[in-house]
C-alpha positions in Angstrom: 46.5 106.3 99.6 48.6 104.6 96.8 46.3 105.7 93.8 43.9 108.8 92.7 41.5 109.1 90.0 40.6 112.6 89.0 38.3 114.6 86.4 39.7 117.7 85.0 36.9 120.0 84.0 37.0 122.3 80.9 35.9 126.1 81.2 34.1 128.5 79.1 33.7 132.9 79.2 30.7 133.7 79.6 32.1 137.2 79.6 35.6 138.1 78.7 37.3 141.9 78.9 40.5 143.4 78.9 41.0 146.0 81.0 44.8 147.2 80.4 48.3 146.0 80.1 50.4 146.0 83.0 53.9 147.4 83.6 54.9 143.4 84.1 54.0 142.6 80.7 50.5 140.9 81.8 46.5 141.8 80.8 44.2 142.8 83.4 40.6 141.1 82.8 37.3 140.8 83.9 36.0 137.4 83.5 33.1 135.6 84.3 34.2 131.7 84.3 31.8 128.4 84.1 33.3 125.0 84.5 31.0 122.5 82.0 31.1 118.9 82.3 33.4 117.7 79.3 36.5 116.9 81.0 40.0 114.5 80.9 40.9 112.1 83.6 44.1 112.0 85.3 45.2 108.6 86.9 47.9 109.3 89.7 49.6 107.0 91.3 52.7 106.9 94.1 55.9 105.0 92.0 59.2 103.6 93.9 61.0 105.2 91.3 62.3 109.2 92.0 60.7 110.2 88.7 57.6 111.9 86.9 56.3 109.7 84.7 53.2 111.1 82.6 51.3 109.0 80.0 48.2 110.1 77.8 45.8 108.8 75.9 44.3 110.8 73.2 46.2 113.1 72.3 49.4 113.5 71.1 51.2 116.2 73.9 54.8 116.3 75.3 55.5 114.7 78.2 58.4 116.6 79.9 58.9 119.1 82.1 57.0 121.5 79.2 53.8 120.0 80.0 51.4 121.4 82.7 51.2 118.5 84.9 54.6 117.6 84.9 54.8 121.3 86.1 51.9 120.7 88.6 53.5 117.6 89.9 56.9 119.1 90.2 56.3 121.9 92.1 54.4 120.1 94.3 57.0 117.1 95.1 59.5 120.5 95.5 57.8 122.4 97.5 56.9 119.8 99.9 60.3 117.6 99.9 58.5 114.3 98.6 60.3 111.3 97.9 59.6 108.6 94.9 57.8 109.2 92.2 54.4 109.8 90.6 52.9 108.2 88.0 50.0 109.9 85.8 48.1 108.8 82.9 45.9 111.2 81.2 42.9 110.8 78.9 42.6 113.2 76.8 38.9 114.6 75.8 39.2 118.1 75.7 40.4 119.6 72.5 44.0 120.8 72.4 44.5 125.0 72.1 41.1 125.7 72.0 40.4 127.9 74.6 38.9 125.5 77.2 41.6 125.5 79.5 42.8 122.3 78.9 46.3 122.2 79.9 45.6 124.3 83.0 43.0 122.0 84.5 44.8 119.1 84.3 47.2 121.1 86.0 44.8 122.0 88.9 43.6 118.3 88.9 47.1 117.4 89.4 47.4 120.1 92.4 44.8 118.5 93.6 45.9 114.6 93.4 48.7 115.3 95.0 47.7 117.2 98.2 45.5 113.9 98.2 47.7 111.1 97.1 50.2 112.6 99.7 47.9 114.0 102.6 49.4 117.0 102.5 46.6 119.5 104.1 47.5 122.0 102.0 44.4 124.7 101.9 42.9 125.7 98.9 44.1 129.0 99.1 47.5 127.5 99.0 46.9 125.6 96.1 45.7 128.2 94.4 48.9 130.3 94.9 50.9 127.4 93.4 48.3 127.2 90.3 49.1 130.7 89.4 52.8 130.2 89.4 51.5 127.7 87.0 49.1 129.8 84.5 46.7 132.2 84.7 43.7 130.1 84.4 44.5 127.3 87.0 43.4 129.1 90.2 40.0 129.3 88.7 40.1 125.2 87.0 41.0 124.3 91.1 37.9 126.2 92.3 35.6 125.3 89.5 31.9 126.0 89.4 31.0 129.9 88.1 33.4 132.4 89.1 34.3 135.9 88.4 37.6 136.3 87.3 40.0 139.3 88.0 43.4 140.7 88.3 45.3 138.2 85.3 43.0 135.6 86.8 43.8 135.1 90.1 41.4 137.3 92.3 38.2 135.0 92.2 34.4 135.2 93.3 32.5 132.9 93.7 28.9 133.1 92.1 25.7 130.9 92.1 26.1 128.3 90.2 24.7 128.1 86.6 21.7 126.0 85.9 21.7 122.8 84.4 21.4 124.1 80.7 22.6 122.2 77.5 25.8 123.7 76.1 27.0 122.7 72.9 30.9 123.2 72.3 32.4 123.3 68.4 35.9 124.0 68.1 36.5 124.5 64.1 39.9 122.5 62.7 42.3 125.6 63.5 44.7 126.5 66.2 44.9 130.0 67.7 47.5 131.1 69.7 46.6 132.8 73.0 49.9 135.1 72.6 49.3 136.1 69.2 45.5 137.2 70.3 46.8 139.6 73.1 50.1 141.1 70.7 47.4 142.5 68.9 45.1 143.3 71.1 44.7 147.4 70.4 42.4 148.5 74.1 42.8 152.3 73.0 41.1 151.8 70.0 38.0 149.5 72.0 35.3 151.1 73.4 32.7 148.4 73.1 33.7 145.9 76.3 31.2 143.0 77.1 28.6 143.6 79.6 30.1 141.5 82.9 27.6 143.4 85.0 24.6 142.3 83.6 25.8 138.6 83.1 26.4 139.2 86.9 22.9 139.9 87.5 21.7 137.3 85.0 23.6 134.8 87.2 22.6 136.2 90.8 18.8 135.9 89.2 19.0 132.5 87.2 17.9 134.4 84.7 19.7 133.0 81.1 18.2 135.0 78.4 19.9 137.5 80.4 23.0 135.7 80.6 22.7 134.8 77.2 21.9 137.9 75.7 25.0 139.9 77.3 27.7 137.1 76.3 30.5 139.3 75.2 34.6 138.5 74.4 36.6 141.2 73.7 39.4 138.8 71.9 37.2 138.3 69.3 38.4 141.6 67.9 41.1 139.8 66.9 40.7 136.2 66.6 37.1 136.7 64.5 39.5 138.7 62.0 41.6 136.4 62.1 39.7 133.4 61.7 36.0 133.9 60.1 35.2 130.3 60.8 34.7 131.3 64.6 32.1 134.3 63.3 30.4 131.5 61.0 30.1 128.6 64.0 28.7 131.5 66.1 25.8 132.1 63.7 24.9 128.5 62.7 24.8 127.3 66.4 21.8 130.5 66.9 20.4 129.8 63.4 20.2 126.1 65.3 18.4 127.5 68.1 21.0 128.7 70.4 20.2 131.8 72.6 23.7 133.0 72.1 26.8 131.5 70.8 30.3 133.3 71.7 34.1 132.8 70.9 35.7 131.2 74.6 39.2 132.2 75.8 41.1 133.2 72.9 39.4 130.9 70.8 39.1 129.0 68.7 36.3 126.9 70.2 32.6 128.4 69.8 29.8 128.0 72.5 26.1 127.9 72.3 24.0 128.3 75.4 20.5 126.0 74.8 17.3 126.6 76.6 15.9 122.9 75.3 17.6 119.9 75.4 15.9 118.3 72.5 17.1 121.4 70.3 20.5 121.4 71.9 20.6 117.4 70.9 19.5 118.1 66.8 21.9 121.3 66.8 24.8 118.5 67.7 24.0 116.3 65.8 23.7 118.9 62.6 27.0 120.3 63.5 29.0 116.9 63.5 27.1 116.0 59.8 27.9 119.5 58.3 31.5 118.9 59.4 32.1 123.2 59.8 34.2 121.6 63.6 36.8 119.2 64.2 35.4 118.3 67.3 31.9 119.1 68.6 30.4 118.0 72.5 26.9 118.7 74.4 28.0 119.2 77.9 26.5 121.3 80.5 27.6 123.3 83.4 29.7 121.6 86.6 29.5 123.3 90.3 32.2 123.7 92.4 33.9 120.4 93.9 33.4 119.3 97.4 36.7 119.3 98.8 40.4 120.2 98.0 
């Protein structure tokens, strides 16, 4: 195999808590994790060259060793004593620093191109102890689908998988970052945590007024403050006909989980007029993939 083509799917929190700092410096959360169908693509391809050389289209992102896939990439021709290069070229469609994991699923997808570009056999336990090396989020982006997500991210259940409901994403024309969010994160004074359980049980039972009626992030506490924009997206998408609309990640993007498509559709299309998000998708969710 000389070339790979590869989707890199975004993620949302259906449920998001902090549990407690760790001596090492890291959070401990409970998550519960849904990949949705917006996504980039990653084109990979085997160069003569003894170089990474990354391209995207899109967006405007560095392309050094600072970026995730360079990362991805590296550690991979590193670890496994590869010679020549690899080219990538990445189109860009999910929103920068928004809370979808963008950076760290293109960093899984890359995991994954090159155990395929290179037959490398490498399990998907494996590659999911490289992706954490990597970022918090990427062992979950590799296994995809609905998930519960523990430890700082790494301990990972698999759950059914989410029915096919419209989901419309709105990320308002701000940036957030994830650092700042968990600086001032103040646990000892929070004693309202989102309800992972019951979105557990919603999930196990297909049951998404359940689901949607237990969404909880506990970074709004500080984002939401932060940024009222979030708390204002949240209640147009339900005065739109949303079930429930929550913050994802550490924000700034705003979800809305739809039972009808046809409402879903006229709350998009009212979003992108009313101009309240800087970018603005219908997407729904994405299972797990079918092979490393």
């Amino acid at each position: 195999m000389d070339s790979i083509e590869l989707n890199a799917y975004a993620k949302i929190n259906l449920g998001l808590d902090v549990l407690r700092k760790r001596e090492d410096g890291y959070h401990e959360v409970k998550m519960v994790m849904q990949s949705i169908q917006l996504h980039d693509r990653l084109k990979m391809k085997k160069i003569t060259e003894d170089k990474i050389k990354l391209e995207c289209g899109g967006a405007a992102l560095p392309l050094g060793p600072e970026n995730l896939i360079y990362r991805a990439v590296q550690l991979i021709r590193e670890e496994y004593s590869i010679s020549g290069g690899v080219s990538v070229e990445l189109t860009k469609q999910i929103p920068i620093a928004a809370g979808l994991a963008g950076g760290s699923t293109d960093a899984a997808a890359a995991l994954r191109g090159m155990n395929q570009l290179f037959s490398l056999g490498i399990s998907e336990d494996e590659l999911s102890e490289h992706g954490v090396k990597i970022g918090a989020d990427v062992p979950f982006c590799l296994l995809q689908g609905t998930a519960l997500s523990e430890g700082i991210g790494e301990r990972l259940t698999r759950l059914p998988e989410l029915l096919p409901i419209p989901i419309l994403i709105a990320k308002p024309p701000i940036s957030v970052s994830t650092k700042y969010v968990y600086e001032h994160l103040t646990l000892d004074e929070m004693t309202d945590h989102p309800k992972i359980e019951t979105i557990l049980e919603g999930i196990r039972h297909q049951d998404i007024k359940k689901i949607a009626s237990s969404l909880g992030n506990l970074l709004e506490n500080v984002t939401v403050k932060e940024y009222p924009i979030i708390q204002k997206l949240k209640q147009r998408m339900m005065e739109l006909g949303a079930e429930n609309a929550l913050m994802s990640g550490s924000g700034p993007t705003v979800f809305g989980l739809f039972l009808e498509e046809e409402t879903a559709k006229e709350a998009y299309r009212i979003l992108r007029e009313e101009g309240m998000a800087e970018a603005v998708a219908l997407t729904s969710p994405v299972g797990a993939p079918t092979g490393v």
